[in-house]
C-alpha atoms as one frame of an Amber mdcrd trajectory, in Angstrom:
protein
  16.960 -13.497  28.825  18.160  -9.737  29.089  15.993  -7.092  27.369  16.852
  -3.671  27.357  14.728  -2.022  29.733  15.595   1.793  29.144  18.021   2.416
  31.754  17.145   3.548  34.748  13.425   2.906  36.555  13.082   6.430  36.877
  13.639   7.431  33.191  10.650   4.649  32.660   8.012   7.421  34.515   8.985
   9.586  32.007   7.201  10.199  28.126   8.893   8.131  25.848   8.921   9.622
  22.260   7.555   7.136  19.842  10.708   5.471  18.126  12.625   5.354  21.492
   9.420   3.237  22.492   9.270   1.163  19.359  13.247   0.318  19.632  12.448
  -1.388  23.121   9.071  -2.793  22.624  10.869  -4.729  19.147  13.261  -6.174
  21.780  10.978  -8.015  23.283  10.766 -10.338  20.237  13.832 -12.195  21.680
  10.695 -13.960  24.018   9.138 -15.228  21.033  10.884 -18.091  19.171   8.005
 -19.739  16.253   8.847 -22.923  14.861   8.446 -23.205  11.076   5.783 -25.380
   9.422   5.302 -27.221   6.611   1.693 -26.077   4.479   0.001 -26.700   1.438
   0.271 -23.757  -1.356  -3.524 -23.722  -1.214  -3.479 -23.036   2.530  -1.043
 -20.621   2.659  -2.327 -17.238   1.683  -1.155 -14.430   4.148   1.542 -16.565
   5.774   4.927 -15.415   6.078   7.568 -17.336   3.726   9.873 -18.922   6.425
  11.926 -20.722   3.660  13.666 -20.200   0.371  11.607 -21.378  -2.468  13.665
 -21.963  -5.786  11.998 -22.954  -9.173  12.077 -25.969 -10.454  11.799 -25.560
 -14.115  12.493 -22.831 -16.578   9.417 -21.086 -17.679   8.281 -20.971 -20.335
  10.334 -24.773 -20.045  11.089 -24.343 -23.791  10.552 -21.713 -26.914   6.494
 -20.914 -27.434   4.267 -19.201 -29.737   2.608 -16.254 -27.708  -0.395 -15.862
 -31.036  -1.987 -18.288 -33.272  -0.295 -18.561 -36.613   2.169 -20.414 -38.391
   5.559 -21.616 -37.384   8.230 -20.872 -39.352  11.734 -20.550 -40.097  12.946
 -16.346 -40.814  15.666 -17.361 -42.763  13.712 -19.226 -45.171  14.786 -18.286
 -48.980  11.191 -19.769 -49.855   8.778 -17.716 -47.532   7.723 -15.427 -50.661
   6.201 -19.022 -52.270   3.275 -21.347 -51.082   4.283 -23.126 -48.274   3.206
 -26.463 -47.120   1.804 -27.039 -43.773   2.878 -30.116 -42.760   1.984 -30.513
 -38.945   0.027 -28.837 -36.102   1.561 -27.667 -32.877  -0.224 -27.207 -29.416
   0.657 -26.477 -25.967   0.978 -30.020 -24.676   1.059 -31.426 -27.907   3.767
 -30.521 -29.761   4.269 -30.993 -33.711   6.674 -34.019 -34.074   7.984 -32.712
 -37.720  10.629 -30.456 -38.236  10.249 -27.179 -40.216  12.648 -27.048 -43.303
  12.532 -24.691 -46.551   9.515 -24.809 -48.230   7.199 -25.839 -44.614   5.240
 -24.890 -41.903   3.583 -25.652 -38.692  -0.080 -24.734 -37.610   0.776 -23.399
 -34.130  -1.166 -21.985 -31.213  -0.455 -20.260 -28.196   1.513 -21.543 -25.927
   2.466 -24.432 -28.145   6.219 -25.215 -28.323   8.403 -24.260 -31.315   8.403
 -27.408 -33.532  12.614 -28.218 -34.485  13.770 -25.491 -37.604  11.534 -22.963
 -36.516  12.685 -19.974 -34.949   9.165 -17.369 -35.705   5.876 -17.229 -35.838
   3.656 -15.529 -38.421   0.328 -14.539 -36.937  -2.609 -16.260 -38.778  -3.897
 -12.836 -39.805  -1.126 -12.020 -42.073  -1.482 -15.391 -43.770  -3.205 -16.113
 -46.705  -4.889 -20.005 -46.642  -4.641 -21.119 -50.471  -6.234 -25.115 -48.676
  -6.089 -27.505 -45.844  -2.235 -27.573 -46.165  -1.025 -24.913 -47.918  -0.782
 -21.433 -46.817   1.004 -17.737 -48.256   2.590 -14.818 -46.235   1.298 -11.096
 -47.137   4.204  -9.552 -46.470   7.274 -12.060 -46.095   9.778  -8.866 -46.277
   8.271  -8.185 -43.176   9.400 -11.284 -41.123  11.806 -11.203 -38.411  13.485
 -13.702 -35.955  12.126 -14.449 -32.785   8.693 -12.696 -33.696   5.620 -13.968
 -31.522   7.979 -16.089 -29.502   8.688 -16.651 -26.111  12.197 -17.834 -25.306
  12.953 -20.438 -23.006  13.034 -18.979 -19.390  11.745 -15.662 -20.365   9.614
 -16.018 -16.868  12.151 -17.189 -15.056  15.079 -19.899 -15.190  15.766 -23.209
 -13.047  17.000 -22.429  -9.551  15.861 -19.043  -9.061  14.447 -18.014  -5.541
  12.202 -16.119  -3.568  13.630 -15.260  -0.175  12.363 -15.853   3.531   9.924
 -13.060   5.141   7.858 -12.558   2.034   4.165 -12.449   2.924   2.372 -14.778
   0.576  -0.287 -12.966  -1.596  -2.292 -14.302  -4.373   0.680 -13.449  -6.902
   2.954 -15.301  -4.624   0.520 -18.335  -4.787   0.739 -17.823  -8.662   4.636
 -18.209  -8.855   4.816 -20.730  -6.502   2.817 -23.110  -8.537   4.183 -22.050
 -11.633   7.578 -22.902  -9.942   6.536 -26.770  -9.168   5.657 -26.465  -5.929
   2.517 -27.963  -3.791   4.090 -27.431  -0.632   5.736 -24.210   1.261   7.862
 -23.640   4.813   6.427 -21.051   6.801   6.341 -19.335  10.064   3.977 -20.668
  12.452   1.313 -18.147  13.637   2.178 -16.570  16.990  -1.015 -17.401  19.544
  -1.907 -13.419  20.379  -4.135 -13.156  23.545  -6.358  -9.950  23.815  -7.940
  -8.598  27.143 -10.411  -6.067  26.940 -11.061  -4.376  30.760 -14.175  -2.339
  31.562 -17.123  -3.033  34.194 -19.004  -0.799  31.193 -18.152  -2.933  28.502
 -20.504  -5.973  27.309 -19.734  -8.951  24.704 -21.618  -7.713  21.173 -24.857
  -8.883  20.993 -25.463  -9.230  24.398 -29.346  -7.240  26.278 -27.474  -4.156
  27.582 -28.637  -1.291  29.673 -27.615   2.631  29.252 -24.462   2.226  32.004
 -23.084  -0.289  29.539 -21.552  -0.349  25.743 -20.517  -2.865  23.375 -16.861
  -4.062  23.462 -15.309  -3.158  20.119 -11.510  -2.927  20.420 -10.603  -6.886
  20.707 -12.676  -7.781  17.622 -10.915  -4.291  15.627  -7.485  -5.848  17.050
  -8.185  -9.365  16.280  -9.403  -9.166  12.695  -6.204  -7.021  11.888  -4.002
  -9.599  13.680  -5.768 -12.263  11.179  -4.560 -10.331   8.350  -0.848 -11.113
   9.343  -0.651 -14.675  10.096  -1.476 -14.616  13.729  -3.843 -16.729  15.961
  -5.820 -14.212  18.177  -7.779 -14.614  20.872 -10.387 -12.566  22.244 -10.190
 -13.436  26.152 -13.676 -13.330  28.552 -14.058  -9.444  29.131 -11.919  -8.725
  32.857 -13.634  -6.511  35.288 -12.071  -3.185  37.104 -11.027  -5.128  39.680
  -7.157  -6.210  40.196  -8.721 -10.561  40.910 -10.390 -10.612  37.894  -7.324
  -8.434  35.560  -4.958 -10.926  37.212  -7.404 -14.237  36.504  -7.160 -13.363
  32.450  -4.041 -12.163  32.858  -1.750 -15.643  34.591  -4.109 -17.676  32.304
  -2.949 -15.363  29.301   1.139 -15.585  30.411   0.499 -19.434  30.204  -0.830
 -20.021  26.838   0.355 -17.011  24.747   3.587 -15.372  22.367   2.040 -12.246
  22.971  -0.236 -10.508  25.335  -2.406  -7.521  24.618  -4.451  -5.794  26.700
  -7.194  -2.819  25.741  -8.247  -0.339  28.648  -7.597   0.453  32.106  -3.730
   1.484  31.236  -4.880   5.047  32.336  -4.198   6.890  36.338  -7.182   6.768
  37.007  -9.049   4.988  40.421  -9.856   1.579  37.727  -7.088   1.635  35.703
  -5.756  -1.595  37.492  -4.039  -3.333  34.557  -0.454  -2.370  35.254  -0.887
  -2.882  39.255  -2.598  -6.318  38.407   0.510  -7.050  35.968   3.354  -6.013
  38.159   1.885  -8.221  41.104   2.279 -11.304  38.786   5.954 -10.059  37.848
   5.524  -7.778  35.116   8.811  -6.093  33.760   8.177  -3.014  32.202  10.178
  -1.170  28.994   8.275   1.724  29.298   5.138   3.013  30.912   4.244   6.308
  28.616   4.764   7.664  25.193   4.782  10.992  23.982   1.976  10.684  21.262
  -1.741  11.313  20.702  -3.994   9.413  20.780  -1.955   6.617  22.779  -0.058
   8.786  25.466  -1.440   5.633  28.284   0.146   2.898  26.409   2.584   0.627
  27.671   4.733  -2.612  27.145   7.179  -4.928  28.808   7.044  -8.901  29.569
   5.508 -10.763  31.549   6.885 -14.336  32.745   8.838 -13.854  29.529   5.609
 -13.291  27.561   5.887  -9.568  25.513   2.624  -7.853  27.081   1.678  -4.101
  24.997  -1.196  -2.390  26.989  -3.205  -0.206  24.855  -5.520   2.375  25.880
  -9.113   1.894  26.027 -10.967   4.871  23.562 -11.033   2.711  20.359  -9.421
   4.995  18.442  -6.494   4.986  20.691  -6.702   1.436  21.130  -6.837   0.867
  17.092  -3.963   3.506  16.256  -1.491   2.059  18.617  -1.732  -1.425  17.866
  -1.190  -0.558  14.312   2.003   1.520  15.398   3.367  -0.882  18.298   1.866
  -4.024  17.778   1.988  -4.386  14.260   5.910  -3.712  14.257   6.829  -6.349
  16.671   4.453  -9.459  15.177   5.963  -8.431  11.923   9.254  -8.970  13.555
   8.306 -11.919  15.197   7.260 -13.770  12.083  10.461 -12.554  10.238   8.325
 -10.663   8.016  11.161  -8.366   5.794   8.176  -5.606   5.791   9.239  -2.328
   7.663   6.257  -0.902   9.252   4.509   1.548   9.853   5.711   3.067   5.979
   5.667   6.428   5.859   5.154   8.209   2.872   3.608  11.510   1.847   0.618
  13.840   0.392  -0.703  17.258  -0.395  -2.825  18.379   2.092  -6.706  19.896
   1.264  -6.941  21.594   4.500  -5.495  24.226   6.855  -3.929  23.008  10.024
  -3.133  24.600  13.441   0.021  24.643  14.760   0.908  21.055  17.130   1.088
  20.892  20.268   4.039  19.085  22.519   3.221  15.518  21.622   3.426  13.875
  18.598  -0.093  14.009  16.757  -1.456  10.939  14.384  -4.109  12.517  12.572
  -7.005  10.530  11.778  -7.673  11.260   7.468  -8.662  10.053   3.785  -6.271
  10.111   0.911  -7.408  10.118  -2.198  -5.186   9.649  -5.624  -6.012  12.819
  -7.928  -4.552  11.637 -11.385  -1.092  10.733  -9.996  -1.543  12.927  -6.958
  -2.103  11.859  -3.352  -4.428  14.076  -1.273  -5.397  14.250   2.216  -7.980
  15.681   4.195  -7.794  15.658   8.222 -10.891  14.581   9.959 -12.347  17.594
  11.354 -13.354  15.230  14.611 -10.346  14.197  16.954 -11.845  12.488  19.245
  -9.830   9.306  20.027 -13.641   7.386  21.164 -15.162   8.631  17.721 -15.205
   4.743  15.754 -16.923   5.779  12.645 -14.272   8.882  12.019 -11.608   5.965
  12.232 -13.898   4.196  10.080 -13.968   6.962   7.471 -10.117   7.340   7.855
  -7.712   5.145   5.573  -4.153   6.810   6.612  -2.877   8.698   9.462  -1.121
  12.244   9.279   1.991  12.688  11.508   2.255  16.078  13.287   5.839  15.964
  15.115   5.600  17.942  18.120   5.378  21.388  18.042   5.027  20.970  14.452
   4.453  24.711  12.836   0.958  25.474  10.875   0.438  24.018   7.669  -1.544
  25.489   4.617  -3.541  24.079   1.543  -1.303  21.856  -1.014   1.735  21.354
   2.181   3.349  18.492   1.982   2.559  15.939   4.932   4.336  12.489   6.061
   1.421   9.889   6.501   0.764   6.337   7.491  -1.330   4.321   5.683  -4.029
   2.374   7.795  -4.209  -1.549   7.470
């Protein structure tokens, strides 16, 4: 399978700018081919719809009272007299007589319309004389339709929800409403993540003061789990190329996509794209022009898309929300376009940017209608709790020009 690698090899040394990057790493989906599933509704929150799902009834399936009152007929010439109330109406049980001059029908929410009536007076503007008769205060007052909801106000018979919707809760909702136990999905692509450090140490692990906890694969796998993805966090590889290459052909074997956090640097152990290209990696590009994330990387591997993230865990975080995010979403035919960019006011002074393209680590708040942001004053792309503290990320272009309290800023919104 042909993916377009960028041109020429040499262009691939060079800084890619971020969409340039994206637009060939989202080719690589073309190596991924999911089959669709069948799932239970109660098993399928988060999953991507991979089928159309059409209702099978109209709901409401017929007229119903939305209050508790009194059915009755608008047209009536004898709603200023006593009327009788000759039957009871409620949902699932509805009145079997038919309202004619004269009559009436206790009804309840969500209790169907009993034949003749076509409104509902609410049981507060009634006035009980007994057990079966009953006078309206203000019959003048009464109007067709009133306190009912028509057949298929919801929705009607046949009407669908499209592939690529991720199932939420409200999804679930409609879904059932619509008749159905079962839904066709998108099977979850089998994501492989590689963390590489002789530093770095499994989490609760005795460690000495040469060593720190490995963070990024559990930050990378729990955000994979919130899109319908199978990750898993491989044995952490040593800096050396035996051990990269070990994880890495058992990886290409057993995975749709391959992810790898550290050593993606120049420097004397950053061995993960030597290690790669010695078991036939194919790279789309080797650079891009942003911050944090300049080191990252992507191409395929035995036909397997791998991205190589940096390994600061901010960098590491930030680019797998802007790289690998975008091409699982495509995988899984997810009809989401992300990252969304959007905008806010700005709390805070900013300097002028520099030649690459800045992602700003920040908080929005909503201000009665109004979204503000404030900029981290810590950059550092190894500084976890700052991300931590950060829900959305500000986007300096390069060379951007200085911006001043209440500017208007594009953002991303973290996941």
């Amino acid at each position: 399978m042909e993916v377009d690698l960028g041109h020429s090899s040499e262009k691939n040394h060079h800084l890619r700018s971020y969409s340039k990057a994206l637009e060939l790493l989202l080719g690589l989906h073309k190596f991924v081919n999911l089959n669709d599933e069948t799932i239970t509704l109660e098993n399928s929150l988060g999953r991507v719809l991979s089928g159309e799902v059409k209702a099978l009834i109209d709901n409401p399936p017929a007229d119903v009272s939305s209050m508790d009152g009194y059915a009755i007929n608008s047209s009536d010439e004898r709603l200023n007299e006593t009327l009788r109330v000759i039957d009871v109406s409620a949902a699932g049980n509805p009145a079997r007589a038919q309202v004619s001059g004269g009559s009436a029908v206790r009804i309840f929410t969500g209790a169907k319309l009993p034949e003749g009536a076509n409104s509902v007076i609410i049981q507060e503007e009634v006035t009980s004389i007994n057990k079966n008769e009953i006078s309206i205060n203000n019959p003048e007052k009464v109007l067709p339709n009133q306190n009912v909801r028509k057949k298929g106000t919801d929705f009607i018979e046949g009407i669908s929800i499209k592939p690529g919707e991720i199932i939420t809760p409200k999804e679930i909702m409609l879904f059932a409403a619509m008749g159905h136990d079962k839904l066709l999905v998108k099977q979850k692509p089998l994501i492989s993540i590689i963390s590489i450090g002789d530093e770095l140490i499994k989490p609760g692990n005795q460690h000495n003061k040469n060593q720190i906890f490995s963070s990024n694969a559990y930050g990378i796998s729990s955000l994979l789990e919130k899109l319908s993805c199978k990750p898993v966090i491989f044995p952490i590889a040593r800096d050396n190329l035996e051990s990269i290459k070990r994880n890495l052909d058992n990886a290409s074997q057993n995975s749709d996509i391959i992810v790898t956090t550290g050593g993606a640097s120049v420097g004397t152990y950053d061995l993960v794209k030597s290690a790669a290209k010695e078991l036939g990696l194919q790279l789309c590009f080797e650079k891009v022009n942003i911050r944090p994330g300049k080191p990252t990387f992507a191409g395929y591997l035995r036909n397997v898309p791998l991205i190589g993230l940096p390994g600061n865990p901010v960098s590491s975080y930030v680019c797998a929300q802007l790289f690998l995010l975008p091409l699982v979403m495509k995988i899984i035919g997810c009809k989401i376009n992300y990252p969304t960019i959007s905008s806010a006011r700005l709390n805070a002074k900013m300097k002028p940017n520099g030649l690459r393209k800045h992602l700003v680590r920040a908080h929005m708040i909503n201000d009665r209608g109004v979204r503000i942001v404030s900029p981290k004053s810590k950059q550092d792309s190894s500084l976890i709790k700052t991300l931590q503290e950060s829900n959305c990320l500000i986007i300096r272009p390069p060379n951007d020009s200085s911006k001043d309290v209440d500017d208007l800023v594009d953002i991303i919104e973290l996941i």
